[in-house]
C-alpha positions as CSV (number, residue, x, y, z in Angstrom):
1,X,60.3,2.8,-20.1
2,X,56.8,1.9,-19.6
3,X,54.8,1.8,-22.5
4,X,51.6,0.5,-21.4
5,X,48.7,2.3,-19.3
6,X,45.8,0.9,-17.4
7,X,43.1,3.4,-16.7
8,X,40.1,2.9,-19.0
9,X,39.7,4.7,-22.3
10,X,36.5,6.1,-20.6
11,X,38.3,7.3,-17.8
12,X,37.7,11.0,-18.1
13,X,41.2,11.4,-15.8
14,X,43.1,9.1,-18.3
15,X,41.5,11.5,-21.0
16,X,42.9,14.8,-19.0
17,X,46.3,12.6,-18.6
18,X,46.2,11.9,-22.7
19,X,46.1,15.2,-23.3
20,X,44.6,16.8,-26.9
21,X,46.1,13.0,-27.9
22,X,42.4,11.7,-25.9
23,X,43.3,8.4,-25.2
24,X,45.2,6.3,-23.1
25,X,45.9,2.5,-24.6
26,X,49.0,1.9,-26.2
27,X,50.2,0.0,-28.9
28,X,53.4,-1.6,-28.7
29,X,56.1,-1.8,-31.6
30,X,55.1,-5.5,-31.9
31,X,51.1,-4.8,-32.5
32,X,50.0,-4.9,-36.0
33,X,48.6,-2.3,-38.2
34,X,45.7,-4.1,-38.9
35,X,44.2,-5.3,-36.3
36,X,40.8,-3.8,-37.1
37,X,38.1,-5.6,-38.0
38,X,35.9,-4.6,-41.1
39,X,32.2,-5.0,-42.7
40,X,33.8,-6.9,-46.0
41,X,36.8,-8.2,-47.3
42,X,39.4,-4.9,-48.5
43,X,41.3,-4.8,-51.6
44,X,45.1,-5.3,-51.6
45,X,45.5,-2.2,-53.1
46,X,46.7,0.9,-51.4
47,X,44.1,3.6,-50.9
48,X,41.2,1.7,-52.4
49,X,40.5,-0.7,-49.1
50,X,37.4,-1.0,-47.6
51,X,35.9,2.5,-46.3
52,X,38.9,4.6,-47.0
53,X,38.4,8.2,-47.9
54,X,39.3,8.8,-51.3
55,X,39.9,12.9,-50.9
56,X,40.7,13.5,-47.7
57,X,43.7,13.2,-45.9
58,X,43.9,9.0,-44.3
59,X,47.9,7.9,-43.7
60,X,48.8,4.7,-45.4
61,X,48.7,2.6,-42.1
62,X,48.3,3.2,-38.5
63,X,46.5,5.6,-36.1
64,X,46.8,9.2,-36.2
65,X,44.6,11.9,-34.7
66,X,44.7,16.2,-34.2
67,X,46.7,17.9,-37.4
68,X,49.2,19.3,-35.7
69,X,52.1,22.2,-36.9
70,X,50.2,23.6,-40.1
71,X,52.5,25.8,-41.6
72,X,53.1,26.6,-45.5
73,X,56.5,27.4,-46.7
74,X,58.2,27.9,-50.6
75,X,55.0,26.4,-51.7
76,X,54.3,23.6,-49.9
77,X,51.2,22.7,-47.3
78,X,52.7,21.2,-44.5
79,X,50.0,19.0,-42.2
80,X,51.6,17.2,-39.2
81,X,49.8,15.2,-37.2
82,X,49.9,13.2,-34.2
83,X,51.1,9.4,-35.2
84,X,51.4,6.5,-34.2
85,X,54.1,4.6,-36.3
86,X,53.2,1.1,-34.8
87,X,49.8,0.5,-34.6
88,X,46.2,1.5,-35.3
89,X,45.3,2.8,-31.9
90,X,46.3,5.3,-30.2
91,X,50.3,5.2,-28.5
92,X,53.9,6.1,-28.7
93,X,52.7,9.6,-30.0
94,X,54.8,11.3,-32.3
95,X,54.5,14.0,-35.4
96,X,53.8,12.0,-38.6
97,X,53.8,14.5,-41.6
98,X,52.3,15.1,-45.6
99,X,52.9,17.4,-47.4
100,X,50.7,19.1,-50.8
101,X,51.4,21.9,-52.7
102,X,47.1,22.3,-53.6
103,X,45.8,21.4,-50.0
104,X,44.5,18.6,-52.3
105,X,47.0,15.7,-53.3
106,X,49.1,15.1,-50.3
107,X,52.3,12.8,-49.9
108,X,53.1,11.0,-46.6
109,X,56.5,11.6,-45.3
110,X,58.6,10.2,-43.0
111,X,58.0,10.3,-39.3
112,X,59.3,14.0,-38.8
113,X,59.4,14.4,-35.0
114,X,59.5,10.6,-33.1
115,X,58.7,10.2,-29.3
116,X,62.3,9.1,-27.6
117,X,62.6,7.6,-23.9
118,X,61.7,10.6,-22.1
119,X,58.8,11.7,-23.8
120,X,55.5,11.5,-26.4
121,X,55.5,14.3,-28.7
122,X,51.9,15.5,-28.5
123,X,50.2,18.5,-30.4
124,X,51.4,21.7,-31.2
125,X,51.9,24.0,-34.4
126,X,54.8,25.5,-36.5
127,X,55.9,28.9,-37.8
128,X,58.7,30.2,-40.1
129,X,61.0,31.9,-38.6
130,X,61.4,34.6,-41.0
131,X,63.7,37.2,-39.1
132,X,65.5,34.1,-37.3
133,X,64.8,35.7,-34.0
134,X,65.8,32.0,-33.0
135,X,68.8,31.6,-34.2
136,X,68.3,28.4,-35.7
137,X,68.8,29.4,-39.0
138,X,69.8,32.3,-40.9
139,X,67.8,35.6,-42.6
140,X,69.0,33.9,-46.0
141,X,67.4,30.4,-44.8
142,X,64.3,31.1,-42.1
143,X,64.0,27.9,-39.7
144,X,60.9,26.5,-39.4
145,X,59.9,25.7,-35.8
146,X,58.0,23.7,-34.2
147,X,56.8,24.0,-30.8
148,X,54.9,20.8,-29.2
149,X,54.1,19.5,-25.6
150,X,56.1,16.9,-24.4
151,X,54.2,14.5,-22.5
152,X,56.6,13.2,-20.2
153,X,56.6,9.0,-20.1
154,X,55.2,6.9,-17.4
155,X,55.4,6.4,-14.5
156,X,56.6,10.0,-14.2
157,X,53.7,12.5,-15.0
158,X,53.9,15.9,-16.6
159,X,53.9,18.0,-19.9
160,X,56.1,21.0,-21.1
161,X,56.5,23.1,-24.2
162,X,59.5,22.0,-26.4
163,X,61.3,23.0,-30.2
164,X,62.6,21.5,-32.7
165,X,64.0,23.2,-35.9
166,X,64.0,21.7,-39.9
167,X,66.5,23.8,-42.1
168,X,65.4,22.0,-45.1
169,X,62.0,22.6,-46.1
170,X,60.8,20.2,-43.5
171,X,62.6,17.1,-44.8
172,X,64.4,16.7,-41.1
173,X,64.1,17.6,-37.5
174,X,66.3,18.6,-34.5
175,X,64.6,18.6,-31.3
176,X,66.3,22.2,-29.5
177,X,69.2,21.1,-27.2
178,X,67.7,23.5,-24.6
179,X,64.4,22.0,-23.8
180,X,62.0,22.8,-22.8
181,X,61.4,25.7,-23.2
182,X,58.2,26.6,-20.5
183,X,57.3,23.9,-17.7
184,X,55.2,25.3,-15.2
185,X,55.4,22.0,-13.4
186,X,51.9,20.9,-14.3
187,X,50.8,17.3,-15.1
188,X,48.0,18.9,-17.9
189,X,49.5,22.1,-19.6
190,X,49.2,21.1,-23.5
191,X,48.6,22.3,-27.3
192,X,50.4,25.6,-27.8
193,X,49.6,27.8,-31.0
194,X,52.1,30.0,-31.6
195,X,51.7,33.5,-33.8
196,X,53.7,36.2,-34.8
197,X,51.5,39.2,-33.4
198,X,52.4,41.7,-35.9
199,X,51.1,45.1,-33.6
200,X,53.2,44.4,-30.6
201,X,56.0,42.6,-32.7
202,X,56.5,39.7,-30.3
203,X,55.7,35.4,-30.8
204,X,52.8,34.7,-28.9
205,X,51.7,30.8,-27.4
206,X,48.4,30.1,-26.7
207,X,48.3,27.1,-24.7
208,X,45.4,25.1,-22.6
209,X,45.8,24.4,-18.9
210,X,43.2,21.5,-19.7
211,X,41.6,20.3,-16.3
212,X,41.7,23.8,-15.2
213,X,39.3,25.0,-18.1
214,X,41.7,27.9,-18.9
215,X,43.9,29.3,-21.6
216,X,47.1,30.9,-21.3
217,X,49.4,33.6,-22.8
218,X,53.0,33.9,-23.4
219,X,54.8,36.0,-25.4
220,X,58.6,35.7,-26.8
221,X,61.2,37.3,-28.5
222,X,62.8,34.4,-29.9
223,X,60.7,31.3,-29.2
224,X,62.9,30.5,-26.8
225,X,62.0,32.7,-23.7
226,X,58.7,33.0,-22.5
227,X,56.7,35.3,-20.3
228,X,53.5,35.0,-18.9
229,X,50.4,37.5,-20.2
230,X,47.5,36.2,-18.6
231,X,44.5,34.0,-18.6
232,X,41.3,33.4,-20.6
233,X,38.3,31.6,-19.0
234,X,34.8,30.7,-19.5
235,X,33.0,29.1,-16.4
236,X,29.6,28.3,-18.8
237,X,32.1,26.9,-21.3
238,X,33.5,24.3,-18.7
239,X,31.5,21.2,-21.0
240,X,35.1,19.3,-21.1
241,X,38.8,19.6,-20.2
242,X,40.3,22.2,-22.3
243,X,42.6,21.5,-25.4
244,X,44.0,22.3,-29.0
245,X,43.6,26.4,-28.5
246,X,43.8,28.4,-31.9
247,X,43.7,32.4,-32.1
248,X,43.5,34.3,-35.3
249,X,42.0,37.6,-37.1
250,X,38.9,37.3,-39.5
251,X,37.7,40.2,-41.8
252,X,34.0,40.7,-41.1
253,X,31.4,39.9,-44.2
254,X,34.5,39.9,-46.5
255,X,36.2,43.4,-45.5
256,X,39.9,43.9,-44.6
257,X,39.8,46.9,-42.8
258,X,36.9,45.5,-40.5
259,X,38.6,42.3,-38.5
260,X,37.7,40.4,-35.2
261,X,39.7,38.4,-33.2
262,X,38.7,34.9,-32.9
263,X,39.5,32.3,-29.9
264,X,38.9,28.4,-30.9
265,X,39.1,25.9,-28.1
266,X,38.5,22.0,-28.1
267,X,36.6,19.8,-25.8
268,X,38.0,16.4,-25.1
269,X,36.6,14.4,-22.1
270,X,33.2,15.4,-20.1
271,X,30.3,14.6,-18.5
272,X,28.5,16.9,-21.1
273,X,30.9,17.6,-24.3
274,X,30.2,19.0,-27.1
275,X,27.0,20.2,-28.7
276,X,26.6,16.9,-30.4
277,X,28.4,15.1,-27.8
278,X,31.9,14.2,-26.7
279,X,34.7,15.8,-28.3
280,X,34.1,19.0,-30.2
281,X,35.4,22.7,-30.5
282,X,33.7,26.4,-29.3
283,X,34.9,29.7,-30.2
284,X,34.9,32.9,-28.9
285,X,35.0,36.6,-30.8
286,X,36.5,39.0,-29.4
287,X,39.6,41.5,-29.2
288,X,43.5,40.5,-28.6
289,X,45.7,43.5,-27.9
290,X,49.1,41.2,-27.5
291,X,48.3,40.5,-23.9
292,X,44.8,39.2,-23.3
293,X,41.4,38.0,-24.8
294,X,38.4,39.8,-24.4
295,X,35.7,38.4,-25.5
296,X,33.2,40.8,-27.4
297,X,29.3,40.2,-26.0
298,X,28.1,42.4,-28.5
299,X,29.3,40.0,-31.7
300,X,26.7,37.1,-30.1
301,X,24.1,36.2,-32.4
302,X,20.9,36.7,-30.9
303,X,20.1,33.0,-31.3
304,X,23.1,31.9,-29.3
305,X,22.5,31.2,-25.6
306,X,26.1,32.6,-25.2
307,X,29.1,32.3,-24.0
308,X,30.6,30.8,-26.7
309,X,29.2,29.4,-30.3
310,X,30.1,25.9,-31.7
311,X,32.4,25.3,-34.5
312,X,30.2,21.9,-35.9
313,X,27.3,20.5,-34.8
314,X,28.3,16.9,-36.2
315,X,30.5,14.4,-34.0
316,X,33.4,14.6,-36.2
317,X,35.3,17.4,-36.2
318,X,38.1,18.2,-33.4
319,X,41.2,19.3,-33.0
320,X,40.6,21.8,-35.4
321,X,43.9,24.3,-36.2
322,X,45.0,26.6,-39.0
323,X,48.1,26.9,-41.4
324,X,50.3,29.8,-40.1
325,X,52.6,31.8,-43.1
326,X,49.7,31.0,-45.9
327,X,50.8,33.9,-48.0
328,X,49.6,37.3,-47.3
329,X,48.8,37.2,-51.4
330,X,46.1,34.5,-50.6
331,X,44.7,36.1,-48.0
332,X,42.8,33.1,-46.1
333,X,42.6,31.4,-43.1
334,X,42.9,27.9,-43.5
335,X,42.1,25.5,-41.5
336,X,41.5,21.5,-41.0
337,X,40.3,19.1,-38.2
338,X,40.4,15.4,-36.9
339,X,37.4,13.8,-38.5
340,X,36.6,11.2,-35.5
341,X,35.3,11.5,-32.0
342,X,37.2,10.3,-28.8
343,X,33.8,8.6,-27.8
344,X,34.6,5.6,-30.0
345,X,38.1,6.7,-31.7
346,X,39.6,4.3,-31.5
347,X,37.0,1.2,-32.6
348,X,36.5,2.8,-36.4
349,X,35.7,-0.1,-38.5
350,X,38.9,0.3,-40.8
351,X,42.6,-1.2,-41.8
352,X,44.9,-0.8,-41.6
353,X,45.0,2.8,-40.7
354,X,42.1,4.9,-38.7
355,X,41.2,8.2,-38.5
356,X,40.9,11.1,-41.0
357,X,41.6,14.9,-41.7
358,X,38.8,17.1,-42.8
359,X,38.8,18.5,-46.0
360,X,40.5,22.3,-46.0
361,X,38.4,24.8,-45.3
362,X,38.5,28.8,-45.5
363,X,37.5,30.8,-42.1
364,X,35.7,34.7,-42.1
365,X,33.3,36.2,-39.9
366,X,30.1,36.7,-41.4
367,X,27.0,39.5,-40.0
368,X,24.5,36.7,-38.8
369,X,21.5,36.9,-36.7
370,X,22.2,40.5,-35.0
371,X,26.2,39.0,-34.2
372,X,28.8,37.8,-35.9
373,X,29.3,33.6,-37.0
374,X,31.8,32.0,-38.1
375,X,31.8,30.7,-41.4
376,X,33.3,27.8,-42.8
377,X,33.3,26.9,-46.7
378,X,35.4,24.1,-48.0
379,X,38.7,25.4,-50.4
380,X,38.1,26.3,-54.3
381,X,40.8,23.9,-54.6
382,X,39.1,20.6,-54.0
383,X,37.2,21.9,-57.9
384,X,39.7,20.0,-59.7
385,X,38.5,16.9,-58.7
386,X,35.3,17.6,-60.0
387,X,33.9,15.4,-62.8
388,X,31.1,15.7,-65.0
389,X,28.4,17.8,-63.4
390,X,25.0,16.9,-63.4
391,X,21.8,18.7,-62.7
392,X,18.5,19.6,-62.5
393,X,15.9,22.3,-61.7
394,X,12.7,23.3,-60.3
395,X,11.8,19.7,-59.2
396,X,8.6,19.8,-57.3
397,X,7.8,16.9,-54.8
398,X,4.7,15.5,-52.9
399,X,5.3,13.9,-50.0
400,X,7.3,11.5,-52.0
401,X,10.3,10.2,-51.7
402,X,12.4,10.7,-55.4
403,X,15.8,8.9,-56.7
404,X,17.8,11.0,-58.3
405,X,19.2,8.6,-60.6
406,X,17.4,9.2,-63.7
407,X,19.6,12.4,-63.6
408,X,23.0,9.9,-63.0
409,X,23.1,11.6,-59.7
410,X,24.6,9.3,-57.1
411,X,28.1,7.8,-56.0
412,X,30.2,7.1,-53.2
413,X,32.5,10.4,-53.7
414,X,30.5,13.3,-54.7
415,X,30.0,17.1,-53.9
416,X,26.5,18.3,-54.0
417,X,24.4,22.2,-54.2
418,X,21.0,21.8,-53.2
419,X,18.6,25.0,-52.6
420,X,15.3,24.5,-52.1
421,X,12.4,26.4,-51.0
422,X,10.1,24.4,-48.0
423,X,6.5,25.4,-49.6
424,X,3.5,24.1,-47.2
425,X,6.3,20.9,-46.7
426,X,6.9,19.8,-42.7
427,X,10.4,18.3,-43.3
428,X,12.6,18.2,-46.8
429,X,15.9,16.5,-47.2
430,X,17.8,14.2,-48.9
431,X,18.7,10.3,-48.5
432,X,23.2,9.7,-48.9
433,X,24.4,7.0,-49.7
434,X,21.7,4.9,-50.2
435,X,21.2,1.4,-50.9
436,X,20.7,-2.3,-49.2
437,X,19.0,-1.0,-46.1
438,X,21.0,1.6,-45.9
439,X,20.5,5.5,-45.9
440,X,22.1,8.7,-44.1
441,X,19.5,11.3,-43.7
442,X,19.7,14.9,-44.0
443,X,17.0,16.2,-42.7
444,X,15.3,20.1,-42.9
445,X,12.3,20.4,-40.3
446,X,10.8,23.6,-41.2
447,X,8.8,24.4,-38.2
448,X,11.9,23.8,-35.9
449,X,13.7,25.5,-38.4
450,X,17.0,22.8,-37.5
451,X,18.8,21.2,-40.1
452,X,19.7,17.0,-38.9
453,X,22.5,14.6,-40.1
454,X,21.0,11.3,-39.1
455,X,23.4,8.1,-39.6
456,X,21.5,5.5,-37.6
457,X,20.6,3.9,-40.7
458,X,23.6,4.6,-42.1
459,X,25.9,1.2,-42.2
460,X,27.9,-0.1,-39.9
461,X,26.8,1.7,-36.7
462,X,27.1,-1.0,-34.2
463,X,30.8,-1.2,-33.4
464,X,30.3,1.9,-30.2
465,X,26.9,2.7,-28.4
466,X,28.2,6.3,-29.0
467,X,28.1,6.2,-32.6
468,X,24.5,5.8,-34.2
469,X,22.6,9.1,-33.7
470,X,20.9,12.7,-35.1
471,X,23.1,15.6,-34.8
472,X,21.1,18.6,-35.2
473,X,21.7,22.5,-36.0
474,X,20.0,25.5,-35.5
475,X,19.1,26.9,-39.4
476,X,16.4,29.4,-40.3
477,X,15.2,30.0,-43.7
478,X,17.5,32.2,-45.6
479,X,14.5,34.5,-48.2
480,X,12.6,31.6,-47.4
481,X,15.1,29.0,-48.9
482,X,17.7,26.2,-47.7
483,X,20.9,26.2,-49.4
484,X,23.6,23.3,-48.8
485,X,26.9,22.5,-49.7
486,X,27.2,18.5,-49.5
487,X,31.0,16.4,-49.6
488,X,30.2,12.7,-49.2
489,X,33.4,10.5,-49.3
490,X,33.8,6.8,-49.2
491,X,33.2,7.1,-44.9
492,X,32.3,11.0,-44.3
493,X,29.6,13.1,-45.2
494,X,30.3,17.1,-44.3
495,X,26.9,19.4,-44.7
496,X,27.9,23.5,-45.3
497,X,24.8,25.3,-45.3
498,X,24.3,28.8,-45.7
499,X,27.2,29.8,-47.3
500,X,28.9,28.0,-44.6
501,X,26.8,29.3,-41.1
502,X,26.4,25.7,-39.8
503,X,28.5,22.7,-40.2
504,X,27.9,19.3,-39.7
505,X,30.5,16.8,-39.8
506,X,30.2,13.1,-39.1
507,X,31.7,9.9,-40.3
508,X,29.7,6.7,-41.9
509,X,30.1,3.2,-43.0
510,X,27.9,2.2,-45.7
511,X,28.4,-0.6,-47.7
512,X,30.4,0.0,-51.0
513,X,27.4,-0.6,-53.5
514,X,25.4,1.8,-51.3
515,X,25.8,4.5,-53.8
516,X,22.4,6.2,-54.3
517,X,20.6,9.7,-53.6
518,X,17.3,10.4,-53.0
519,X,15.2,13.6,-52.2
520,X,12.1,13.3,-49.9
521,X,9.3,15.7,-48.8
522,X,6.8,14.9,-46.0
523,X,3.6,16.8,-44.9
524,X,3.1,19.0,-48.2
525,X,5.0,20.2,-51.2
526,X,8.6,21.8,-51.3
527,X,10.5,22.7,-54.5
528,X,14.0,21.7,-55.3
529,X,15.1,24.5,-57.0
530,X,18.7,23.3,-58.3
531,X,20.2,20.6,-57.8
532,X,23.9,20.1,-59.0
533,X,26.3,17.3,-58.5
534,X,30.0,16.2,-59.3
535,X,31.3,13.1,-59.1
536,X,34.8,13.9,-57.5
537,X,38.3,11.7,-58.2
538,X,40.4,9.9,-56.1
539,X,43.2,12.0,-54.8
540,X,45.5,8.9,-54.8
């Protein structure tokens, strides 16, 4: 078995080949862990190493990338994820898994689905069987199922949709005697979602025919047997080669009875990318009637250039996919992505594992700008990390630049609410992580009306030409006022504004002391109308 490619990683056909996965260089079993190099020496202890995240989701060791097979079940959050058990880039891809009962704390498990001699398990999602229409399990004891591409191992090319079935609350895997379950004999045919669709009472796969820049539908009876339903495509969407598909429903502006289909679809290699640049996702809304996507024209905000509208405007946040079964008592859509960018994935400045999830976030379709948007707000749960909260109000500033430590605001882990209202100012904003030389920049132009996440300043930018830059998002004044929702973590910063509108997501690499926060006004006056801040606890 070969287990060793050649093409570059900025090959964009080794990309295609790589599937929602992104890259192509191995590790073998005999590569170490941690084989990264840092800015500073990391402590011996787990979870508090140099530039590890201390509240989102990091494995103890090793490479891992999308979250894969999201499913709750008897009250556990289950997040799979692509894996690599022997080394810290990418390779030997199989399902690594954690599991949280507060989509908070989480607890690594053992590798639940391992690549074998035929082939890599790449990404996918899982359901719960509940009426056992696969036989798997029983009424009494609902299987939970897993269906993932198997990219078949060199030299022979080609991926196919495969099972495997836990009876046990996840604990243990059997890959389906009878796979796979749908080859269409194609080398790039990758990342099904599957869904119960309740109206025509049928499974249904969404799945990306990646170099062909289309989407396809299946539906089943049993998650076994599947028929072709036809084909979704975007030709001014064609930015990058097609990957990680999700469909769901979204109430509109909060009400039940008034719901939109919505089609998510990833971007991994391209001579364009995404809106900030390499990998990325794009959404459509639309309607799904069980057999095909239509996309709805009049839900497009009137700002949007059309056809589709981007998920985050930061370079770290892919792969994105929701939890299926979340209880119909909850009532969200959940959802959480690949903090990292497949620009420079695989060169993150950390050991001995790399890559991140996102923090959890709730999905609804919100009345924006003459359309409909998408909005994203991070989960009430991530409040019980919260410290003591500190504020302030009505701070008025001169184009000045102001700590904000005299009010014991600052930290390397802390969530932020800032409104404020521009005045006569030309740009407000706020300074992250401050400190030896070192700043991240949020930055509110008011004349452009953009909101910008600049991290050239921000640490260690130097290890990828790709890395240092300005992502930047379209955000008018809401009642003449900016309102943001701010995470920063040990290496992440994640910007909601709006009530969630825009998001920008992007990782950083400060040093540890850099710790401070600063707000800064050029070209007039701008009031800071409330300000509040908690530090927030290690989840380890």
């Amino acid at each position: 078995m070969r287990k060793t490619f050649t093409l570059p990683l900025t090959s964009a056909l080794a990309l295609a080949i790589a599937g929602c996965t992104g890259s192509n260089t191995t590790s073998t079993p005999n590569d170490t862990a941690a084989s990264a190099e840092t800015s500073g020496p990391a402590t011996t202890a787990p979870y508090q190493e140099t530039f590890r995240p201390q509240f989102h989701f990091t494995p103890k060791e090793n490479w891992m990338n999308d979250p894969n097979g999201l499913v709750y079940h008897n009250g556990e959050y289950h997040m799979f994820y692509q894996y690599n058990p022997y080394g810290d880039k990418w390779g030997h891809m199989s399902w690594g898994h954690a599991i949280s009962k507060d989509l908070v704390h989480w607890e690594e498990q053992k590798v639940a689905i391992p690549e074998d001699e035929e082939y890599m398990i790449f990404s996918g999602s899982a359901v719960v069987d509940h009426h056992n229409t696969s036989g798997f399990g029983t009424k009494d004891n609902p299987p939970m199922v897993a269906i993932y591409t198997g990219h078949k191992q060199e030299p022979e090319k080609g991926q196919d949709q495969q099972l495997a079935y836990s009876l046990d609350n996840g604990r243990t895997w059997t890959k389906y005697a009878g796979n796979p379950v749908l080859d269409e004999g194609m080398e790039n045919f990758r990342d099904p979602k599957v869904i119960w669709h309740e109206e025509s009472e049928q499974w249904i796969m969404v799945v990306a025919l990646s170099t062909d820049y289309k989407i396809a539908f299946y539906s089943s009876p049993n998650l076994k047997d599947w028929t072709f339903l036809s084909h979704f495509e975007s030709p001014g969407s064609e930015l990058g080669i097609w990957e990680c598909p999700d469909l769901f429903a979204l109430p509109i502006d909060g009400d039940e009875d008034k719901r939109k289909w919505v089609l998510e679809v990833d971007l991994g290699a391209g001579e364009e990318g995404s809106v900030a640049g390499g990998s990325g996702g794009l959404y459509f809304v639309g309607e799904f009637d069980g057999k095909q996507f239509i996309p709805d024209e009049d839900a497009m905000p009137e700002s949007e250039s059309g056809p589709h509208q981007w998920v985050d405007y930061g370079k770290d946040f892919y792969a994105a996919v929701s939890w299926s079964d979340v209880p119909e008592e909850d009532g969200r859509r959940i959802w959480v992505g690949w903090m990292n960018n497949w620009q420079y994935a695989q060169e993150l400045p950390t050991s001995p594992w790399r890559s991140s999830q996102s923090i959890p976030r709730t999905l609804e379709l919100a009345s924006h700008d003459g359309g409909l948007k998408m909005v994203q707000e991070p989960v009430d749960e991530l409040q019980t990390l919260r410290g003591e909260q500190k504020s302030l109000s009505n701070l008025t500033v001169t184009n000045d630049t102001r700590s904000l430590a005299d009010w014991n605001i600052q930290g390397k882990a802390l969530e932020m609410k800032v409104t404020f209202t521009p005045g006569n100012a030309e740009v407000v904003g706020l300074n992250l992580r401050t400190g030896n030389d070192e700043k991240t920049v949020l930055r509110y132009d008011v004349s452009e009306e953009t909101l910008a996440l600049d991290r050239t300043q921000s640490g260690q930018v130097d290890f990828h030409a790709d890395f240092p830059g300005v992502h930047v998002a379209p955000l008018p004044l809401d009642n003449g006022q900016v309102e943001l929702h701010v995470f920063i973590d040990w290496s992440s910063v994640e910007v909601f504004a709006h009530d969630g509108v825009v998001a920008i997501s992007d990782k950083i690499f400060p040093q540890p002391d850099s710790e401070g926060v600063e707000v800064f006004v050029e070209g007039g006056s701008a009031t800071f109308d409330r300000i509040e801040a908690w530090p927030l606890k290690s989840i380890w």
